[in-house]
C-alpha positions in Angstrom: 39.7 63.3 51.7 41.9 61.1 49.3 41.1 57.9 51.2 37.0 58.8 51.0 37.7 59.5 47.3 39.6 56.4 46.7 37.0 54.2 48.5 34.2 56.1 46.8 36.0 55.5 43.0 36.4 52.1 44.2 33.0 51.2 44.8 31.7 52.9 41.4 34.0 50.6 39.6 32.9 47.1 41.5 29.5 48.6 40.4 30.4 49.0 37.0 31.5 45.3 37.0 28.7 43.9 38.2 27.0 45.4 35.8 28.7 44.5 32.9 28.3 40.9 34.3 25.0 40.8 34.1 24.3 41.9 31.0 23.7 38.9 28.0 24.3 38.1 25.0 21.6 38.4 22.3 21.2 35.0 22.3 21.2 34.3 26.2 18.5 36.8 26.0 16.8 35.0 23.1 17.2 31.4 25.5 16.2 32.8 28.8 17.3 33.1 32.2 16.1 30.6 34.4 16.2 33.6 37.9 15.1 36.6 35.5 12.7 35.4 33.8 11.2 33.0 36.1 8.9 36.0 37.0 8.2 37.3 33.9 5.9 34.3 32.4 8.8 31.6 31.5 9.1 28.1 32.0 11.1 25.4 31.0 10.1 22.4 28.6 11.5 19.8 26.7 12.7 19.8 22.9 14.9 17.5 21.2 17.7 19.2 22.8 17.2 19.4 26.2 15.4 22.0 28.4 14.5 25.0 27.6 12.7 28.1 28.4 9.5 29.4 26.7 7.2 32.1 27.1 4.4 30.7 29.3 1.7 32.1 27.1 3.0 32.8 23.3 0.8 35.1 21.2 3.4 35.2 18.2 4.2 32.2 16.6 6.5 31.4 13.7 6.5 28.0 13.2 8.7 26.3 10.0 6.5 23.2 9.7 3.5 21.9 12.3 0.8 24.7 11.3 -1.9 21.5 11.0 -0.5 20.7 14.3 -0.7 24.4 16.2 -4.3 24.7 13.9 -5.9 21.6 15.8 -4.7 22.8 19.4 -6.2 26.3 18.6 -3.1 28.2 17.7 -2.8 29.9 14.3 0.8 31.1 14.0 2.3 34.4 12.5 4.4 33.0 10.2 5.6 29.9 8.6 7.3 28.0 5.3 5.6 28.4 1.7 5.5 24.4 1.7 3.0 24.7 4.7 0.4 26.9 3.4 0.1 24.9 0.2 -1.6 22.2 2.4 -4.6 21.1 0.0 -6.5 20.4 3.6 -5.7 23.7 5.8 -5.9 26.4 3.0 -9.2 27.6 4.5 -7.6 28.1 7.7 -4.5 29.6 7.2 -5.4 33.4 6.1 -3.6 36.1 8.2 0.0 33.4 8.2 3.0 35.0 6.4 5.0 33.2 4.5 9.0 33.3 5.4 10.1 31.6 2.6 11.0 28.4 1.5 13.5 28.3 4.2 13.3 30.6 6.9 14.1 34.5 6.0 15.9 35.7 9.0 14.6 39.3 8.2 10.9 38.5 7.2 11.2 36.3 11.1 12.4 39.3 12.8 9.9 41.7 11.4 7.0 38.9 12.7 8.4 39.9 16.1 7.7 36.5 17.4 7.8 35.4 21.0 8.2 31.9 20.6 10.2 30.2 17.3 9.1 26.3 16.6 12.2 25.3 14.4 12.6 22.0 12.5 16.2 21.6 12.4 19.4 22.4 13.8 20.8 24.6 11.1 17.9 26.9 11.1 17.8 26.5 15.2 21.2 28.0 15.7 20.1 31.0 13.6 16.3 31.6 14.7 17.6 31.1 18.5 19.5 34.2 18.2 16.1 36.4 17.0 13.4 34.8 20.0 13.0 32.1 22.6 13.4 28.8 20.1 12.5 25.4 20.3 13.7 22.4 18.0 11.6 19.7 16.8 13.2 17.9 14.1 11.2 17.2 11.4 10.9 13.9 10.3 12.4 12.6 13.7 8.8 11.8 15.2 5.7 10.0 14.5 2.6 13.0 14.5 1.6 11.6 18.1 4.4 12.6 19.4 5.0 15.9 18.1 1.6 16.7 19.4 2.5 15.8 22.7 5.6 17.4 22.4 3.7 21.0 21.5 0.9 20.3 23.6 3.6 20.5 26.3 5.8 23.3 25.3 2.5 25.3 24.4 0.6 24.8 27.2 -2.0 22.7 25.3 -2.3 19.3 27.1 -5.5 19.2 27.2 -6.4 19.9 23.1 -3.5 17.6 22.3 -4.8 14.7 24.3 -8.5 15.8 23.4 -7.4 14.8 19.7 -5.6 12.2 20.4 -9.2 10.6 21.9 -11.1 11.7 18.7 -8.5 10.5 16.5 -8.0 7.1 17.8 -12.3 7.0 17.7 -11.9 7.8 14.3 -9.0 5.2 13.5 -11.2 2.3 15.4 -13.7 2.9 13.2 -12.0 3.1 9.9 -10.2 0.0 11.7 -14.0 -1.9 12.0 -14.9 -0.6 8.2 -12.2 -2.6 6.6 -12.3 -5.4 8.6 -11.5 -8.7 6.4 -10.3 -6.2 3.3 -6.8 -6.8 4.0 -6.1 -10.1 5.9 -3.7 -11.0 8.7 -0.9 -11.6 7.0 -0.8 -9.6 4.4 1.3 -6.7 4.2 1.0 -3.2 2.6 3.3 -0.5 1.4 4.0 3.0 0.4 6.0 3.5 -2.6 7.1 6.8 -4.4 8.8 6.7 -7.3 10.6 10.0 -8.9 12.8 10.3 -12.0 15.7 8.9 -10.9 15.0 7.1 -7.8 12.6 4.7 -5.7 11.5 5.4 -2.0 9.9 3.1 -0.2 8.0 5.2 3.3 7.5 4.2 6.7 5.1 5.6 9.8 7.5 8.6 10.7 7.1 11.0 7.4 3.7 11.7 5.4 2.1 9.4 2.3 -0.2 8.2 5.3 2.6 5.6 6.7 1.0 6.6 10.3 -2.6 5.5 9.7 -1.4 2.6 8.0 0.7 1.5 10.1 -0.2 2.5 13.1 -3.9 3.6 13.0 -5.0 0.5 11.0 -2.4 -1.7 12.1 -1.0 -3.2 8.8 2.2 -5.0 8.3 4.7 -3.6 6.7 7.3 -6.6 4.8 10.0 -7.7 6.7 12.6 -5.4 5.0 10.5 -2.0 5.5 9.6 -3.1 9.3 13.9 -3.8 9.7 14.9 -0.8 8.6 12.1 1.9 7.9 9.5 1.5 10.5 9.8 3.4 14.0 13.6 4.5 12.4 13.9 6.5 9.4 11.4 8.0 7.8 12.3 6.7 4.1 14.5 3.7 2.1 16.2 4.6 -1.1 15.2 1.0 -3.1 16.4 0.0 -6.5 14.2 -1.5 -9.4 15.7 -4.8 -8.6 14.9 -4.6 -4.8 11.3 -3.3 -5.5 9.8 -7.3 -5.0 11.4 -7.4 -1.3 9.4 -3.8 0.0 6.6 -4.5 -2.0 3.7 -5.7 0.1 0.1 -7.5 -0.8 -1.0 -4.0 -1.2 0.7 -1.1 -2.3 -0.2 2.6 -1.6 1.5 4.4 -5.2 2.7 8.3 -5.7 4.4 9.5 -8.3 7.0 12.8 -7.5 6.1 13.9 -11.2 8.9 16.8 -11.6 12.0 16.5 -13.6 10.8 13.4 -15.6 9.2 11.3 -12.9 5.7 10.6 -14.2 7.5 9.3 -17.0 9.9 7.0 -15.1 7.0 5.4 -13.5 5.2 4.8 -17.0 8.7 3.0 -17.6 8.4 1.2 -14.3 5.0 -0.1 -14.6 5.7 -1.6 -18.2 8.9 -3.2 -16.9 8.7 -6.9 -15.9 9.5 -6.8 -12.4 6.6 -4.3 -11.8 4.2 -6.5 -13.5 5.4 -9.5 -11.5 4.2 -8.5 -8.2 1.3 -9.4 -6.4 -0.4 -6.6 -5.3 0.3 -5.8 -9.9 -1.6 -8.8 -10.2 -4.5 -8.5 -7.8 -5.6 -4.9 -8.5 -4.1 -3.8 -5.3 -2.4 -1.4 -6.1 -3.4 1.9 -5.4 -2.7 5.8 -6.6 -2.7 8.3 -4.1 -2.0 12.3 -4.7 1.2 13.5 -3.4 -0.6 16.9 -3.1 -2.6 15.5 -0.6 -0.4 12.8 0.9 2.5 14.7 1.4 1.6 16.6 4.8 1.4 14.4 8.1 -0.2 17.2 10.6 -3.5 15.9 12.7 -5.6 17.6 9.9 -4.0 15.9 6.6 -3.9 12.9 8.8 -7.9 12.6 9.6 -8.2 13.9 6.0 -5.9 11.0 4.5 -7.7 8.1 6.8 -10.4 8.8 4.8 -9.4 8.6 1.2 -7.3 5.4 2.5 -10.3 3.7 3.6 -12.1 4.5 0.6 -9.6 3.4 -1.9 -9.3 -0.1 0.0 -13.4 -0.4 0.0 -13.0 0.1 -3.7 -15.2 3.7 -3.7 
């Protein structure tokens, strides 16, 4: 009888263990098991960390940046940053999307019950991870083809993502044909921002339409922007004294008008270096709203091609 009872005691507590063993962490749970879950409508993609596991078929959403981007492959999210619903070119479309804040509320997030997280960096990753299945795509680290690619794949939206890719590059062709002989060969262009206290000069990977510059239209950038800027960083901190060596032929203009910066550029433009550029002295320089060129989703994108073309056909 005390053998039976020892043997029986003994297989309750193995039990027990295995138990225990199996059980997760919140955010194991939150990440996935590849056995588990395999059956339940998971699969694994790729983010800029590596694999990792996704619902196959998300229904809730909250993405910190990339609502023009989940908007174009028919995917309206559940919740997302204040910046991103100020889009000049999406606020028709995004009615129904909370906003969590200028950066992420962990409690607004959780109440959203999402089933899929899009986050845009690692800070915000380490904390979001813990609340749902996460993905990072850091922003500013890719050019807007690439993140679409990158969602159409985790999302299961090849298809839309490569649909307007086609229509894009359609579009870019013939913006491309419009302005044929408006810019020469071997001239160059830039974008330049200028704020209170400082001078950016901007590449293909961040918004103020670098990409269909760039990319779309196929302008040169000069040397110094194509060294360091383009296909690297999204952005070059320049001095007043640098501005003649990232200035190009043509110059694409905004103005971060906060804290004093219209003013600054009022100072810039009177100051003799300004004046002594080429594009200064060949009318080619040309204002663009930061309002509107300060998003770099498909939408803004299509959006921005056209004002860009305009401005360079003088309309």
């Amino acid at each position: 009888m005390k053998k039976s009872l020892f043997v029986f005691c003994a297989l309750l507590l193995m039990s027990f263990l295995v138990a225990c063993g199996n059980q997760k962490s919140p955010s194991e749970n939150a990440q996935g098991d590849s056995q588990t879950e395999g059956n339940g409508g998971m699969r694994t993609v790729t983010d800029d960390l590596g694999k990792v596991k996704v619902p196959s078929h998300p229904k809730r959403i909250v993405s910190m940046y990339y609502v023009g981007h989940l908007l174009t492959l028919g995917i309206k999210p559940v919740g997302t940053l204040s910046s991103e619903l100020d889009n000049p070119f999406i606020k028709d479309k995004v009615k129904g999307i909370e906003d969590i804040g200028s950066t992420p509320s962990l409690e607004k997030v959780v109440d959203l019950d999402p089933d899929l997280i899009i986050a845009s960096d690692k800070e915000s990753y380490d904390k979001l991870k813990k609340i749902a299945p996460t993905v990072l795509i850091e922003y500013g680290k890719h050019n807007v083809v690439d993140e679409m690619k990158m969602l159409g794949k985790i999302l299961g939206k090849e298809k839309q993502s490569d649909q307007w890719l086609a229509d894009f590059n359609a579009k870019g062709q013939k913006a491309k044909d419009d302005l044929k002989g408006v810019v020469g060969p071997n001239d160059t262009v830039s974008i330049i921002e200028i704020w209170s206290n400082k001078i950016y000069v901007y590449g293909n990977k961040w918004g103020r339409g670098g990409y269909n510059l760039y990319n779309v239209l196929g302008f040169k950038p000069p040397q110094l922007v194509k060294e360091n800027v383009i296909d690297n960083k999204p952005y070059m901190e320049v001095s007043l004294e640098t501005l003649p060596k990232v200035a190009g032929d043509y110059i694409f203009l905004s103005v971060y008008s906060a804290d004093g910066g219209d003013k600054r550029a009022d100072e810039i433009k009177k100051s003799d270096i300004w004046k002594s550029l080429p594009a200064v002295k060949k009318g080619h320089v040309y204002n663009i709203n930061l309002d509107q060129f300060f998003y770099f989703d498909p939408i803004s994108l299509e959006k921005q091609l056209e004002i860009q073309e305009k401005l360079l056909l003088g309309k």
